[in-house]
N, C-alpha and C positions, 0 to 999 in steps of 0.2 A: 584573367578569369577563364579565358578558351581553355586556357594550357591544361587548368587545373580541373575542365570539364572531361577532358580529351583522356588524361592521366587515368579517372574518375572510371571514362568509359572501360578505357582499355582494362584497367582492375577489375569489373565488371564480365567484360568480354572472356578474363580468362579464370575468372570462377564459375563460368557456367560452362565452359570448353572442358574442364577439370571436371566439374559435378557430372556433366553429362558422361564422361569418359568413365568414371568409376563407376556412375549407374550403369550403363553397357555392358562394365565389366562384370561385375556380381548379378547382372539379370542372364547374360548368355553363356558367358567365361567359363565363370568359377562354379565348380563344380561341389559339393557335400561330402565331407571327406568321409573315405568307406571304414567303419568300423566291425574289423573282423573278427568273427568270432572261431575260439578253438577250435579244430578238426574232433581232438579227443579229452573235450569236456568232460569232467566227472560231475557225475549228477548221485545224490544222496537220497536213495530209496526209502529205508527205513533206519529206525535208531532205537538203541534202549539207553534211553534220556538220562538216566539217573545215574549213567556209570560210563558215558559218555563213549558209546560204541555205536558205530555207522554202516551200516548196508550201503553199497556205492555200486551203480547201477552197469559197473567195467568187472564188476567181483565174480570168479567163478561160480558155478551151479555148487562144486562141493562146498566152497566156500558162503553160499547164500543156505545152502543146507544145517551148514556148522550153527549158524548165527541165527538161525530160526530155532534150534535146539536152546542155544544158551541165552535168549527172551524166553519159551516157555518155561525153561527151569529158573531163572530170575522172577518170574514173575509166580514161581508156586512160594507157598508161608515157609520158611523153615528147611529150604532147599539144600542139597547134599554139597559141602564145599568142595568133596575132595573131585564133584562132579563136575565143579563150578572151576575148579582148578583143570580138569582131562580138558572140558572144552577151552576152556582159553591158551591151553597150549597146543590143541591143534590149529584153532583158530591164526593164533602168531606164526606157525610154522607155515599152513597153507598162503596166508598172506606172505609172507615175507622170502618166501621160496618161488613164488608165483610172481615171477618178472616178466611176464612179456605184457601185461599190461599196465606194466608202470611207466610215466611219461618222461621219466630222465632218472638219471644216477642219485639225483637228490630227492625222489618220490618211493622214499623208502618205505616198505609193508610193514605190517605189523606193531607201527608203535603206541596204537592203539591196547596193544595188550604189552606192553613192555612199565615195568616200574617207573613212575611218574621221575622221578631225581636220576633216573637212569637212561632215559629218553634222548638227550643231546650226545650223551658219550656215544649210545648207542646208534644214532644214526652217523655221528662223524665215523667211526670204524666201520660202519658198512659204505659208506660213502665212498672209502675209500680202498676198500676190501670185494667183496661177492657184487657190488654196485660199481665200483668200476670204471667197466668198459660199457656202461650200459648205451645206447646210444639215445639222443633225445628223440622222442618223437610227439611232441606238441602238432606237429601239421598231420602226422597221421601216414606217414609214406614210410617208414622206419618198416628194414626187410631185414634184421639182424634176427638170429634165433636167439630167442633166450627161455628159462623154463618156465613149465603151470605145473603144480601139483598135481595128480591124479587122485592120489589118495594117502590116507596117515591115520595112523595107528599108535595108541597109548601100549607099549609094551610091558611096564612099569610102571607104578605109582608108589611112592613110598614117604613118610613124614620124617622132616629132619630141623636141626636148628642151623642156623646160618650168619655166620659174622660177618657185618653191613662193614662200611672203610672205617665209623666212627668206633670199630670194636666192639655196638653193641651186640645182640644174639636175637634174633626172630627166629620164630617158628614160622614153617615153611614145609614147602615139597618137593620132593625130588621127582623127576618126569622124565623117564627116558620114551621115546618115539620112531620110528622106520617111517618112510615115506616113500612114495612114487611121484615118477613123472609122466607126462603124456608122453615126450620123447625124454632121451635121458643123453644129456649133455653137459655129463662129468659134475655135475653139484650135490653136496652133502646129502643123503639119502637115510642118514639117521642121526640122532645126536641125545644131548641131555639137557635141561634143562632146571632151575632153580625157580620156584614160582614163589612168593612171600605178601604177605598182606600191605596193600596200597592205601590207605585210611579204609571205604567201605569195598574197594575193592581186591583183586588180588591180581599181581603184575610181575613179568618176566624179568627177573633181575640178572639172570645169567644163561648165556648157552654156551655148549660145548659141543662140538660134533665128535661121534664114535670114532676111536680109529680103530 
């Protein structure tokens, strides 16, 4: 009966050597693991909800300029498309030209305004095309130059029809554009574009830069 006392104790003795050891250790030790948050978070200022377009708080002033234009004219009865069409292709251009403040090669601009079925093609060829070499900058120390808009101009505007992959024929518009940069390092500075009806809205199904 000792034996079986003694056994009893010592199982005893090294469950509280053990409790007390891991109380010790999670009261002084172990520390709260640090959860970091992004250097250059995008934060979403305003939106025009019903056609699902975003103000983001990294967007330039021309850019914040364009998209307060294209809410008040959304938002008038019976609004002019072909005006509804000028802005969303400056809009796509200025975003999607406007790389220095995108956080990686895969934080492509503009698809916001790009035809809905056209959206994944369109970002894998830039992904791999004008995006690149982009360098990531999630922590926020990224020194590589790359461009901002300055400014963009509808040089053209004209109506056409346009045959989608499946053959059929939309109406549509043809959008030729010239743009600027703050500094100009070598990227397309004018081009064309195809803009065609998205269900209630209207989206970039094609670009082409001027040669």
């Amino acid at each position: 009966m000792k034996k079986k006392y003694k056994i009893l104790l010592i199982i005893l003795l090294l469950v509280v050597i053990v409790g007390g050891g891991v109380f010790v250790y999670f009261t002084f030790f172990k520390t709260e693991p640090t959860v970091e948050t992004p250097v250059n978070e995008v934060v979403v200022t305003n939106t025009i909800e019903e056609y699902g377009y975003n103000l983001e708080d990294r967007d330039t002033l021309l850019f914040e300029q364009l998209f307060e234009e294209l809410k008040n004219l959304l938002n008038t009865e019976g609004y002019d498309t072909e005006e509804y069409v000028k802005l969303v292709s400056e809009l796509f251009i200025v975003d999607f030209f406007t790389i220095d403040n995108k956080l990686s090669r895969y934080d492509v601009g503009g698809t916001e305004y790009v035809y809905s079925g056209a959206v994944d093609s369109f970002k894998s060829v830039a992904e791999d095309s004008i995006y690149r070499t982009v360098e990531n900058n999630l922590d926020g120390t990224r020194t590589q130059s790359l461009p901002e808009v300055a400014s963009v101009t509808v040089s053209e505007i004209s109506e056409i029809t346009y045959t989608m992959p499946d053959e059929s024929i939309v109406n549509g518009y043809r959008v030729a554009l010239d743009w600027t940069y703050e500094e100009a390092l070598g990227y397309d500075d004018s081009g064309v574009l195809i803009v065609i009806p998205d269900g209630e809205k209207m989206g970039v199904v094609f670009y082409k830069a001027k040669s």
